[in-house]
ZAROSE-557369 format. One record per residue: z, x, y of N, C-alpha, C, O in turn. Coordinates in steps of 0.02 Angstrom, whole numbers, padded with zeros to 5 digits, always signed. Each point is the difference from the previous one (the first is absolute). Layout:
BEGIN
ZXYZXYZXYZXY
...
END
This chain:
BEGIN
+01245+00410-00330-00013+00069-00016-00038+00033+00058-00038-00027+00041
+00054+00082-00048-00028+00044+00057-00034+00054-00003+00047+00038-00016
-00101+00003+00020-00021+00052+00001-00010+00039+00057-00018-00033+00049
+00024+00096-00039-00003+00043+00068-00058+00066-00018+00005+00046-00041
-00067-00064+00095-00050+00040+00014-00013+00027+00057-00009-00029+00054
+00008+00105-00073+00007+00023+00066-00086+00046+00006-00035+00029-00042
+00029-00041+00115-00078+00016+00009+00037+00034+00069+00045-00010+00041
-00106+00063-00061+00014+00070+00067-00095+00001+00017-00047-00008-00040
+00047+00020+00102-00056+00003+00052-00033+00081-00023+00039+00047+00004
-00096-00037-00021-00033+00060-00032-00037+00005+00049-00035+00048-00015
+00015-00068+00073-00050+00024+00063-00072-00044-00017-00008-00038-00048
-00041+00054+00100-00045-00039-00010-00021-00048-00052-00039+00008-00047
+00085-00072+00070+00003-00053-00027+00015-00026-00079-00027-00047-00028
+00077+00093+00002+00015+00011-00070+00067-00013-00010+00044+00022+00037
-00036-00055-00083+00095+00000-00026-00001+00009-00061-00042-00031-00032
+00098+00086-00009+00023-00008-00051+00064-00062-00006+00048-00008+00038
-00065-00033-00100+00066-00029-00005+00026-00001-00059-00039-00013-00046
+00118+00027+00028+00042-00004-00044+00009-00045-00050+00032-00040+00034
-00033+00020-00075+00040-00060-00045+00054+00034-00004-00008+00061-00005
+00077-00087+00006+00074+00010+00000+00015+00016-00063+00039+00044-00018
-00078-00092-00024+00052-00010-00079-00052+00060-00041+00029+00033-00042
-00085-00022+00050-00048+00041-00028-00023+00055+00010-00022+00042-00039
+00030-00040+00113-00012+00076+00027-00085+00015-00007-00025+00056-00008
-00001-00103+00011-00083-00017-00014-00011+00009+00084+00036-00017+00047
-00094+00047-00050-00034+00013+00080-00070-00037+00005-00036-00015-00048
+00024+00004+00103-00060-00036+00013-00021+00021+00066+00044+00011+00041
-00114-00001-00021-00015+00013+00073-00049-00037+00026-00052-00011-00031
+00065-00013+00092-00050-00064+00019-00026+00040+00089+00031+00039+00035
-00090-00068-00026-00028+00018+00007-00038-00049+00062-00027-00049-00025
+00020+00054+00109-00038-00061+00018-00081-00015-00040-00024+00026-00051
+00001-00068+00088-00062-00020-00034-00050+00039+00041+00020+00052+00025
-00081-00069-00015-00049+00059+00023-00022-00050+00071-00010+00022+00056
+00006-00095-00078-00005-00040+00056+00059-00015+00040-00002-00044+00042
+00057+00081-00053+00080-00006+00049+00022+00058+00012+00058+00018-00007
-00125+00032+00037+00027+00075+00001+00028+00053-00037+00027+00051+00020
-00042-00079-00099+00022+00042-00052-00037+00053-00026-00048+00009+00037
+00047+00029-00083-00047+00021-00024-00016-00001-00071-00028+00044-00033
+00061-00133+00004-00014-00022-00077+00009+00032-00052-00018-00026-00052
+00047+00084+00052+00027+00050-00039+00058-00034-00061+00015+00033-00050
+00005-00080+00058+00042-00048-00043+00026-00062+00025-00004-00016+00059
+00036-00030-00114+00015-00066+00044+00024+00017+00041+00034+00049+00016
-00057-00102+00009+00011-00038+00068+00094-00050+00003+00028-00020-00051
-00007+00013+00099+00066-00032-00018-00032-00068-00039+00030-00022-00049
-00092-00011+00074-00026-00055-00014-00021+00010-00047-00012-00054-00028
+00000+00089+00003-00051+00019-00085+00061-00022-00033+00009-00052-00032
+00040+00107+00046+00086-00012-00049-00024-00092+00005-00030-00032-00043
+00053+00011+00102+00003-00081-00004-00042-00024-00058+00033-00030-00041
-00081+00034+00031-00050-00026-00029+00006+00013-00089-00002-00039-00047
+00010+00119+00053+00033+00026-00075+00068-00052-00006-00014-00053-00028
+00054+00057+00040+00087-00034+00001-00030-00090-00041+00021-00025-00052
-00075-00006+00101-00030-00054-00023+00012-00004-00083+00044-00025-00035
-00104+00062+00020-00052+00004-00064+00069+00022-00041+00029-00041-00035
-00007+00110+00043+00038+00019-00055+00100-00056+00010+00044+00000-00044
-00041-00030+00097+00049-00064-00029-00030-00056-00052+00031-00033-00042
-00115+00031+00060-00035-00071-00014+00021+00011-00100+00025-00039-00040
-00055+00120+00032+00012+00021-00066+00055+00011-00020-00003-00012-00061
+00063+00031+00077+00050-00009-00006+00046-00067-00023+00042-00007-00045
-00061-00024+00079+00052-00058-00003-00050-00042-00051+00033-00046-00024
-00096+00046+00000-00032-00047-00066+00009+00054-00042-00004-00010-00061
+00014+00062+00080+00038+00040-00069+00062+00003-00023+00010+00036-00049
+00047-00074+00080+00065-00012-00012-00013-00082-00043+00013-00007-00060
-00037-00044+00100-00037-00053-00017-00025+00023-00075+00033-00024-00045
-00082+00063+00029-00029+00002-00072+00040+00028-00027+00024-00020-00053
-00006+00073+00080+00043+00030-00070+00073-00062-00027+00025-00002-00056
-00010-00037+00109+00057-00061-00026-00060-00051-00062+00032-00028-00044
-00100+00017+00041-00030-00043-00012-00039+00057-00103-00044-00011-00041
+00104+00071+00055-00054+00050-00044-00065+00003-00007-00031+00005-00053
+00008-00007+00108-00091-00004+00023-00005+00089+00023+00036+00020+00045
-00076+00022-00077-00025+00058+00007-00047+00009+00069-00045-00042-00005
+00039+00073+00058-00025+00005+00044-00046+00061+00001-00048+00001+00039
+00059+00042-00075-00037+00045+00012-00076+00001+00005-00034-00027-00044
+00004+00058+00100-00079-00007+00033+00016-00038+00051-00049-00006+00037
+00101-00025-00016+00003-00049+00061-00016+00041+00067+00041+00040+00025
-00108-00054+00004+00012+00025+00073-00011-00037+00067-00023-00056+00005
+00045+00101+00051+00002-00063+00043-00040+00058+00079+00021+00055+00015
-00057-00077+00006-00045+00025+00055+00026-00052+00079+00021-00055+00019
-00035+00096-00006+00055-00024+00088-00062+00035+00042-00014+00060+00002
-00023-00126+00038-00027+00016+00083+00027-00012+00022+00027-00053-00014
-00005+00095+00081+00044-00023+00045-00037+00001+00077-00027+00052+00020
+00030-00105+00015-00050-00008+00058+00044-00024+00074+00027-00053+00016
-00032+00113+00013+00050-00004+00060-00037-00048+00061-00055-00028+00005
+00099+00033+00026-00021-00059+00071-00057+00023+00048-00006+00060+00015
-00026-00097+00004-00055+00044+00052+00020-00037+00075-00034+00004+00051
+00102-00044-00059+00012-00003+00059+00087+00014+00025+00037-00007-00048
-00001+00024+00114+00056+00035-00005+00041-00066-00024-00021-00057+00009
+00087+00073-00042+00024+00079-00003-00033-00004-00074-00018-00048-00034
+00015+00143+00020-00030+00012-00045+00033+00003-00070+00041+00046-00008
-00053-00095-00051+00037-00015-00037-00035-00018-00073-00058-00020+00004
+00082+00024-00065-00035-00034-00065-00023-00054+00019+00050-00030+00022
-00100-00007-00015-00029-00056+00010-00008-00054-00080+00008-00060-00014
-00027+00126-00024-00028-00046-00067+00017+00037-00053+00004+00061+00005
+00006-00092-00060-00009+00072-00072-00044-00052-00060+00015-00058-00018
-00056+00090+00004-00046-00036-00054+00024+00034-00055-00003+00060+00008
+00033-00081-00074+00014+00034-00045-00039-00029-00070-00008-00061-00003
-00012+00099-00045-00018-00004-00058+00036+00007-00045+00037+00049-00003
-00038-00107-00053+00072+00027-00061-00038-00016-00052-00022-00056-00011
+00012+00118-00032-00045-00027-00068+00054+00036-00039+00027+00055+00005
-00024-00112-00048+00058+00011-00074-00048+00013-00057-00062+00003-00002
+00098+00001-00031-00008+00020-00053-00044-00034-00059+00002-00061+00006
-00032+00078-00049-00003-00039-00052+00052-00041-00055+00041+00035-00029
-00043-00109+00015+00046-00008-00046+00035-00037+00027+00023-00040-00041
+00003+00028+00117+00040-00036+00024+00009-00087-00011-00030-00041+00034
+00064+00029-00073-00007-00073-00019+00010-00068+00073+00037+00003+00050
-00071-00040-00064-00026-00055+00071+00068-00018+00006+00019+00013+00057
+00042-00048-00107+00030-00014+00026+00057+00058+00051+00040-00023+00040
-00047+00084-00049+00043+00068+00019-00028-00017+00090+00039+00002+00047
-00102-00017-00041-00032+00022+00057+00002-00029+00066-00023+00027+00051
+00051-00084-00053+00025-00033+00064+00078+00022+00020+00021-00010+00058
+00018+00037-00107+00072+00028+00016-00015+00076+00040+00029+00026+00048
-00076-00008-00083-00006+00079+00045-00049-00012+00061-00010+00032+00052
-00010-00073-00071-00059-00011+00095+00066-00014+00043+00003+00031+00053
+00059-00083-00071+00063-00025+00039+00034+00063+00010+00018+00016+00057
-00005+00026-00116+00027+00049+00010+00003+00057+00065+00044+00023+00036
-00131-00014-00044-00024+00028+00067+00002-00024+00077+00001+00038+00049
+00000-00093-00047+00027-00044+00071+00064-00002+00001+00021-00031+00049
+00019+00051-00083+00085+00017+00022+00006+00106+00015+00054+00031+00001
-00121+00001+00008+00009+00064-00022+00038-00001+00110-00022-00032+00047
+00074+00078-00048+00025-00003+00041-00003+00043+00058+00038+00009+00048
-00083+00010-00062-00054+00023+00055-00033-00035+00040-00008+00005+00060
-00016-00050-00108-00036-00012+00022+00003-00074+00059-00044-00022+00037
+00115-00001-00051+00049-00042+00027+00034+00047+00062+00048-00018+00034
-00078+00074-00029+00034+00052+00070-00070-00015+00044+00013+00017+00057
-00060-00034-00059-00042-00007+00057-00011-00057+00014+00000-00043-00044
-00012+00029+00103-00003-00046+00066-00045-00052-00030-00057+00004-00021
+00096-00049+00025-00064-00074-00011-00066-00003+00022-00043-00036-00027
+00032+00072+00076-00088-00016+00010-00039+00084-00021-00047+00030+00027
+00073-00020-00064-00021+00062-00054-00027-00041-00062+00024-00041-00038
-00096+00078+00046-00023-00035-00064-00019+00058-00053-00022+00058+00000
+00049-00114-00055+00014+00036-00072-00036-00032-00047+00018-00056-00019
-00081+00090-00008-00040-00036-00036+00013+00020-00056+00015+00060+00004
-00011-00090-00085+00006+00030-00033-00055-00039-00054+00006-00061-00008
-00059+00099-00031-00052-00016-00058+00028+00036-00056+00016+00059+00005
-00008-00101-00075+00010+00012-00062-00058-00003-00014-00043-00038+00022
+00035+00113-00090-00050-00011-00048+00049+00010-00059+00035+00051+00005
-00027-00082-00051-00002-00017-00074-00050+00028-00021-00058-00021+00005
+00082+00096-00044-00065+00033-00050+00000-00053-00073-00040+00010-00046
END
């Protein structure tokens, strides 16, 4: 499957981009430390968002097959770039606190779940991807 997004150049350091199938807009924005002026993500912020919301995604396909309710599930994404060239995601520390209620045996299928999220299988092996569960 394929999707087509089209991003047009808005001037000092800004792009709108398209979703094809949705017609949804988004504008990104450099960072303030890469000559931007932080006004919105960053292409790397997207990176970092894309993370978190596959990580939730795909243990929400996972639960909902397991009829496990997710709702309150959230997931917090640091993302910590390189301080040496080339300049790149270095790290993402992520937080995933579920929900109340989640039964012990449900909870090792959705921690697996999340290590197949396919994103997260798009960055470079010496990208580190930390990820801490809290169980409310």
């Amino acid at each position: 499957m394929s999707v087509k997004i089209s991003c047009d150049y808005l001037g000092d350091l800004r792009v709108r981009a398209i979703h094809g199938p949705s017609g949804t807009e988004l504008i990104t924005d450099a960072p303030v430390d890469n000559q931007g002026q932080g006004r919105s993500f960053s292409p790397t912020d997207l990176a970092a968002t894309a993370m978190a919301t596959c990580v939730i995604t795909i243990i929400g396909i996972h639960a909902r097959q397991m009829n496990v309710d997710l709702k309150g599930m959230k997931v917090e994404v640091e993302k910590h770039m390189s301080t040496t060239p080339p300049r790149r995601i270095a790290r993402m520390d992520l937080v995933i606190t579920m929900p109340w209620g989640i039964k012990e045996e449900y909870r090792s299928r959705l921690m697996r779940a999340a290590e197949a999220c396919p994103v997260k299988q798009s960055f470079r092996e010496d990208t580190v991807i930390e990820c801490r569960w809290i169980w409310a």
